[in-house]
C-alpha positions as CSV (number, residue, x, y, z in Angstrom):
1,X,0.0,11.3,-23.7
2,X,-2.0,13.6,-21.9
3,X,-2.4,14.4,-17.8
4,X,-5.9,12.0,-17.6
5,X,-4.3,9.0,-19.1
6,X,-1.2,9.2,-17.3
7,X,-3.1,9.2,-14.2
8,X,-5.3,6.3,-15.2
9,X,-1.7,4.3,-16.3
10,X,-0.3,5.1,-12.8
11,X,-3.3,4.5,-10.1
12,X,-4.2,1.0,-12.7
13,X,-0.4,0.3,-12.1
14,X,-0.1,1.3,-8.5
15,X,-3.3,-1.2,-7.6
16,X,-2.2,-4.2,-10.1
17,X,1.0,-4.5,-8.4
18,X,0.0,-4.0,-4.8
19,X,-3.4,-7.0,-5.4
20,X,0.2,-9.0,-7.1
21,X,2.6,-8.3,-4.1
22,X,-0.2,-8.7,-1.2
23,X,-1.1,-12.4,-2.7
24,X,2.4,-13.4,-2.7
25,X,3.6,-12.3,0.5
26,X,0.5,-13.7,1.9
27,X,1.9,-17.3,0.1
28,X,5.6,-16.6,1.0
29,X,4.8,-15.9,4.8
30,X,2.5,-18.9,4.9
31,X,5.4,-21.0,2.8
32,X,8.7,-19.5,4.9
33,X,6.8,-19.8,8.1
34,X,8.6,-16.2,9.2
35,X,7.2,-13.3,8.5
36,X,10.5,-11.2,8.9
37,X,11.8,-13.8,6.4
38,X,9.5,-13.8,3.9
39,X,9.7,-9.6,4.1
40,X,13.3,-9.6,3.9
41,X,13.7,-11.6,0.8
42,X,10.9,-10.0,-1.0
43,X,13.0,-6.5,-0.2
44,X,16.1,-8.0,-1.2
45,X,14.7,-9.3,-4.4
46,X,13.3,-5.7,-5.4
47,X,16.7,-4.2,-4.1
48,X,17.6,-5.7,-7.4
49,X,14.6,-4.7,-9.3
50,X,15.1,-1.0,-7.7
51,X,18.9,-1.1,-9.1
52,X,18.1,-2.0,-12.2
53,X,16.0,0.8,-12.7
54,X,17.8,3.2,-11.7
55,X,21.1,2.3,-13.6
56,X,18.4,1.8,-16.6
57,X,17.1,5.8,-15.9
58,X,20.5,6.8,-15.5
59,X,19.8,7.9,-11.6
60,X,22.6,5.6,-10.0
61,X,24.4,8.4,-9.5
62,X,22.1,10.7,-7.2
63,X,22.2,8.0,-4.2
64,X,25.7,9.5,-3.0
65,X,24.1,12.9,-3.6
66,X,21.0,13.5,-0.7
67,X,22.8,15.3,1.1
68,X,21.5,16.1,4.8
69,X,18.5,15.4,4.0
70,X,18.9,11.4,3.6
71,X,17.1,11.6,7.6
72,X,13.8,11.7,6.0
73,X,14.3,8.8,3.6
74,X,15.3,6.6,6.4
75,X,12.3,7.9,8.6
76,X,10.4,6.6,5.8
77,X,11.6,3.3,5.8
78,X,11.6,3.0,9.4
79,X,7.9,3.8,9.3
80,X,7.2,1.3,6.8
81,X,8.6,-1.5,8.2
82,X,6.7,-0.4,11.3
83,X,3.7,-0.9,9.9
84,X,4.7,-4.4,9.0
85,X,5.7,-5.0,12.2
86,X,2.5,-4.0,13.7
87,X,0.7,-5.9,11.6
88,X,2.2,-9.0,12.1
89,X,2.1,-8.5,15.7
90,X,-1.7,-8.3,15.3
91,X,-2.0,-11.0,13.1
92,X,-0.1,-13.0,15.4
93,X,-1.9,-12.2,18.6
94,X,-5.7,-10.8,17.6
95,X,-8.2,-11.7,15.6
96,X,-7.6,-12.1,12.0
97,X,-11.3,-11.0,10.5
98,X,-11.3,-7.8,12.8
99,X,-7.3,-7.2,12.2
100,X,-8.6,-7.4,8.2
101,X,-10.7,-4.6,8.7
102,X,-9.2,-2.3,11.5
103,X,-6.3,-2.2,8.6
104,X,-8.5,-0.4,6.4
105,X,-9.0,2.4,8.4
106,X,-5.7,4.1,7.2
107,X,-8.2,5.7,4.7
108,X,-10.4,7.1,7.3
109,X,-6.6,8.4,9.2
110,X,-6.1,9.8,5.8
111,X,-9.1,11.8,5.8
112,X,-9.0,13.2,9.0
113,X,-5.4,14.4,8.9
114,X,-5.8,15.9,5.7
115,X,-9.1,17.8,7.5
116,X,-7.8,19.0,10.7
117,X,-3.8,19.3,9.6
118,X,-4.3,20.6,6.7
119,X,-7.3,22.5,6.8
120,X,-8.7,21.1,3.5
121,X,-12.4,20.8,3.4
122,X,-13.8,17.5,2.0
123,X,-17.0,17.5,1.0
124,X,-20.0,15.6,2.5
125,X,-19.6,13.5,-1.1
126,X,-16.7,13.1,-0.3
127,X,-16.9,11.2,3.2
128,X,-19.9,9.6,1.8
129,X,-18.1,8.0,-0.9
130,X,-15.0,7.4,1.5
131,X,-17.9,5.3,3.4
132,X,-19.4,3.3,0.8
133,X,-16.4,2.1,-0.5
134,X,-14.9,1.1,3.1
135,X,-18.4,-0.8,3.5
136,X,-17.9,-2.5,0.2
137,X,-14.4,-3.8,0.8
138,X,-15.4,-5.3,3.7
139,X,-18.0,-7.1,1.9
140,X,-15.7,-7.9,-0.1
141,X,-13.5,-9.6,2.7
142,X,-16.4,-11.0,3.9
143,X,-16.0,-9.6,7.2
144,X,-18.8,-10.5,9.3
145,X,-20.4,-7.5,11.3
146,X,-22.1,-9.7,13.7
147,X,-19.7,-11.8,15.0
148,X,-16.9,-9.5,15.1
149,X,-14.9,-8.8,18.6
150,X,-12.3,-6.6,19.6
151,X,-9.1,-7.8,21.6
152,X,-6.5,-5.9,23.0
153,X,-4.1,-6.9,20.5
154,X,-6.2,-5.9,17.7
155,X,-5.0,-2.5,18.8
156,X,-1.6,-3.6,17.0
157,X,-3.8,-3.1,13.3
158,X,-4.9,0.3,14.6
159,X,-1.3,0.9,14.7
160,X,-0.3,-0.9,11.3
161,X,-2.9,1.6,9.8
162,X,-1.8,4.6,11.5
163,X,1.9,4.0,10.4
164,X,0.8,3.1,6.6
165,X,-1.4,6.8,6.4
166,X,1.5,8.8,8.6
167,X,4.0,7.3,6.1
168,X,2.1,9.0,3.0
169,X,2.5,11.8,4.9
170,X,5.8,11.8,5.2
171,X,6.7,11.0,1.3
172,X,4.5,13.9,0.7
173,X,6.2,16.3,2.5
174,X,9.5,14.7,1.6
175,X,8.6,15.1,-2.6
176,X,7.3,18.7,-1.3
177,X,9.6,20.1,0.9
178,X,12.5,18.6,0.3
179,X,12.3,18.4,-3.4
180,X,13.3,14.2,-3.1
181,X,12.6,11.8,-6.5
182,X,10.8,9.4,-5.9
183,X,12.7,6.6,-6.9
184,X,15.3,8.0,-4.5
185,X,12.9,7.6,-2.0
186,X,11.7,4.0,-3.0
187,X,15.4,3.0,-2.4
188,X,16.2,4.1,0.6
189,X,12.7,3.4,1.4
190,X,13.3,-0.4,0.4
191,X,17.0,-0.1,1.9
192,X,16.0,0.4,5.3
193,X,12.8,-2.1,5.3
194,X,15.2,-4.8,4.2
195,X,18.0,-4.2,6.7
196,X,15.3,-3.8,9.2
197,X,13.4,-7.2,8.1
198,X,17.1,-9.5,8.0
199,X,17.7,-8.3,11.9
200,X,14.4,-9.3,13.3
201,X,15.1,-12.9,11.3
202,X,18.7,-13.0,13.0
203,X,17.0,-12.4,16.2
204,X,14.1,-14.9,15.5
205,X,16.6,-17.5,14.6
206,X,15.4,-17.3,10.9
207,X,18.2,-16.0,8.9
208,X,20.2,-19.4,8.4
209,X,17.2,-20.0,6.3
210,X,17.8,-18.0,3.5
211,X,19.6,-20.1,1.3
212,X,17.1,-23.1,1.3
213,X,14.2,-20.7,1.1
214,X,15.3,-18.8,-1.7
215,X,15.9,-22.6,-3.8
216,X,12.6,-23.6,-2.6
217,X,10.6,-20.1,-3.7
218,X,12.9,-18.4,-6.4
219,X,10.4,-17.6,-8.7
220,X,8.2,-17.2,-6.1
221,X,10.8,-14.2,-4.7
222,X,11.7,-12.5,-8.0
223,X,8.0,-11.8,-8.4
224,X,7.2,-10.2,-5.3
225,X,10.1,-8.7,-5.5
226,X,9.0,-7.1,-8.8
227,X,5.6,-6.2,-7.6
228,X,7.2,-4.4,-4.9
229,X,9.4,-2.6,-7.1
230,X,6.1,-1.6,-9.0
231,X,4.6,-0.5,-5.9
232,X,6.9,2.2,-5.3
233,X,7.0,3.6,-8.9
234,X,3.0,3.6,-9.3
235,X,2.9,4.7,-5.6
236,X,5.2,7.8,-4.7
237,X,4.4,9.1,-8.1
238,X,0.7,9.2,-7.3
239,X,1.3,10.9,-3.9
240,X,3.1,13.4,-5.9
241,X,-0.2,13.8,-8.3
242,X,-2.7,13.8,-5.8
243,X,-3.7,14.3,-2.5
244,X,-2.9,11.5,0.3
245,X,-6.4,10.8,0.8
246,X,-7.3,10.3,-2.5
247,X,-4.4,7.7,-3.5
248,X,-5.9,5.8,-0.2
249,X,-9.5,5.7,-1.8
250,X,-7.8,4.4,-4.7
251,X,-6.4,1.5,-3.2
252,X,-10.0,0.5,-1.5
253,X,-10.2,-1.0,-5.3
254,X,-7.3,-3.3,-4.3
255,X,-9.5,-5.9,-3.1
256,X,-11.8,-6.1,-6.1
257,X,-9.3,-6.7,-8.1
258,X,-7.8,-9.5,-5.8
259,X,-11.4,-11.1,-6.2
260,X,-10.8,-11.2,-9.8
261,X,-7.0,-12.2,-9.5
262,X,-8.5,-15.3,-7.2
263,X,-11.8,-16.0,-9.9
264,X,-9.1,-15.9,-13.2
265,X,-6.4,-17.9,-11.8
266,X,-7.5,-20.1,-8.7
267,X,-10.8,-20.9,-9.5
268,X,-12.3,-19.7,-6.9
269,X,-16.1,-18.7,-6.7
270,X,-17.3,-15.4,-5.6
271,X,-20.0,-15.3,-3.3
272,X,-23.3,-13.2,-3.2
273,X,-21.3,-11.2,-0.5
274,X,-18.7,-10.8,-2.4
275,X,-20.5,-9.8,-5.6
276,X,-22.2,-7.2,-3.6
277,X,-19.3,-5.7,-1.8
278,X,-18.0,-5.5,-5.5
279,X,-20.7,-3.5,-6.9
280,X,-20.9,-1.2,-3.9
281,X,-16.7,-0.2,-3.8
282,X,-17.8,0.5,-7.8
283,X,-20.4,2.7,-6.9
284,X,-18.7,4.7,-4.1
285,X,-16.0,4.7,-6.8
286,X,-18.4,6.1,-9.2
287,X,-19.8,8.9,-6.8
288,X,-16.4,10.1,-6.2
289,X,-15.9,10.3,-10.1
290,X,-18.5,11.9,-11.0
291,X,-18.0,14.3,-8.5
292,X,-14.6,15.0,-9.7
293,X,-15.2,15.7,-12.8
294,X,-18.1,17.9,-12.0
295,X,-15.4,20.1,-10.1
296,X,-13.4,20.1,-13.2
297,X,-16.1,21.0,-15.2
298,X,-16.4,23.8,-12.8
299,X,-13.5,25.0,-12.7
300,X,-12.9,24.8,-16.6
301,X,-15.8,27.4,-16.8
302,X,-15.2,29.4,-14.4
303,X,-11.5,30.0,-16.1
304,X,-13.0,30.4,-19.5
């Protein structure tokens, strides 16, 4: 199987499974009535998932084998839960249609890190098809430009973003630097979100819970729990492929496909807006292709 088709396998994966995983936890946090809940047993449930895999890959072994560096891996997770946190804060406390769209704005974090940390130039294409995607997803959300108002506690999805494009980062520079797998770092990853998830439902008073929850939602569970566990394969993989930025324009398709995912199997109707906001993510998608492979092109000729 060659390079091109992997990478189509892997960013196809990475979005199916994160559209799957963001439509159930919306259902299980709606359904549990605790956020912290809800995250903890969908952690727990790919904690099996995650062992499964790697007993199946024969990579059991290497978790009693990171070494000093195991800091990083829990850095990770801390992050990640952080970035649930704030967002649940927001969600709790701002406005939901704003929050929906601050959120997105990981992918413009994304961009100017890789910019003025890295020093990498990206094109005037390139921030131009970074735009007209972002417009098009929140088309897609239906996010309403006129009405729109910022609250103080919409500052909390500022954060959620900022923790979700810091925490690529960080999974890049562990894979990099530090030479971790990346299913080593999707357990640890998971590890600490869970632990971190089950104390804020002890504290809330939710943990006593579990056991009628997970009778009520078992099925319910095991699937997000699965998604997640697709998540971090498709995921850290990609990071490792391609630039941070890049993956994060990637996911902008994330909502089109939840469109379809909502059309297919809950009957619902898309809207003009929505239709729209469709075809434009699909055309700043397009731009960015043909762009790319334009530079391969390039750079196929030039090493002929």
């Amino acid at each position: 199987m060659n390079r091109r088709v992997q990478n189509g396998i892997l960013i196809g994966g990475m979005i199916l499974c994160w559209s799957i995983f963001y439509a159930v936890s919306k259902f299980a946090v709606d359904a549990i009535g605790s956020p912290y809940l809800a995250g903890g047993l969908l952690r727990g449930a790919a904690l099996i998932f995650l062992t499964a895999q790697l007993f199946i890959m024969g990579k059991a072994g290497q978790l009693f084998k990171q070494g000093k560096t195991i800091w990083i891996l829990f850095i990770i997770g801390t992050i990640g839960f952080l970035g649930d946190l704030f967002a649940n804060l927001g969600y709790a406390k701002g406005s939901l249609g704003t929050g929906t769209a601050l959120l997105k704005t990981d992918v413009l974090m994304a961009n100017l890190v890789t910019v003025l940390i890295y020093r990498k130039k990206l094109t005037a294409f390139d921030w131009l098809g970074t735009f007209v995607m972002l417009f098009g997803v929140l088309l897609v959300l239906n996010f309403d430009f006129a009405t729109a108002e910022f609250h103080v506690y919409d500052l909390f999805f500022l954060l959620s973003a900022g923790s979700l494009a810091a925490n690529a980062f960080v999974i890049k520079i562990a894979q990099q630097k530090y030479h971790k797998d990346p299913d080593m770092i999707s357990y640890f990853n998971n590890l600490t979100v869970l632990t971190l998830f089950m104390i804020a439902s002890w504290i809330g008073g939710d943990l006593n819970r579990t056991g009628d929850v997970i009778r009520d939602f078992p099925w319910q569970i095991l699937l997000g729990g699965l998604a997640q566990t697709g998540i971090y394969f498709f995921y850290y993989r990609n990071l490792q492929r391609h630039e941070v930025w890049k993956v994060k324009l990637y996911l902008l398709l994330m909502p089109v496909v939840s469109c379809m995912f909502g059309v297919i199997f809950f009957r619902e109707t898309l809207t003009v807006r929505s239709l729209i906001g469709i075809a434009v993510v699909l055309l700043g998608a397009g731009l960015l292709l043909v762009k790319s492979r334009l530079e391969n092109r390039k750079t196929e000729n030039a090493a002929q």
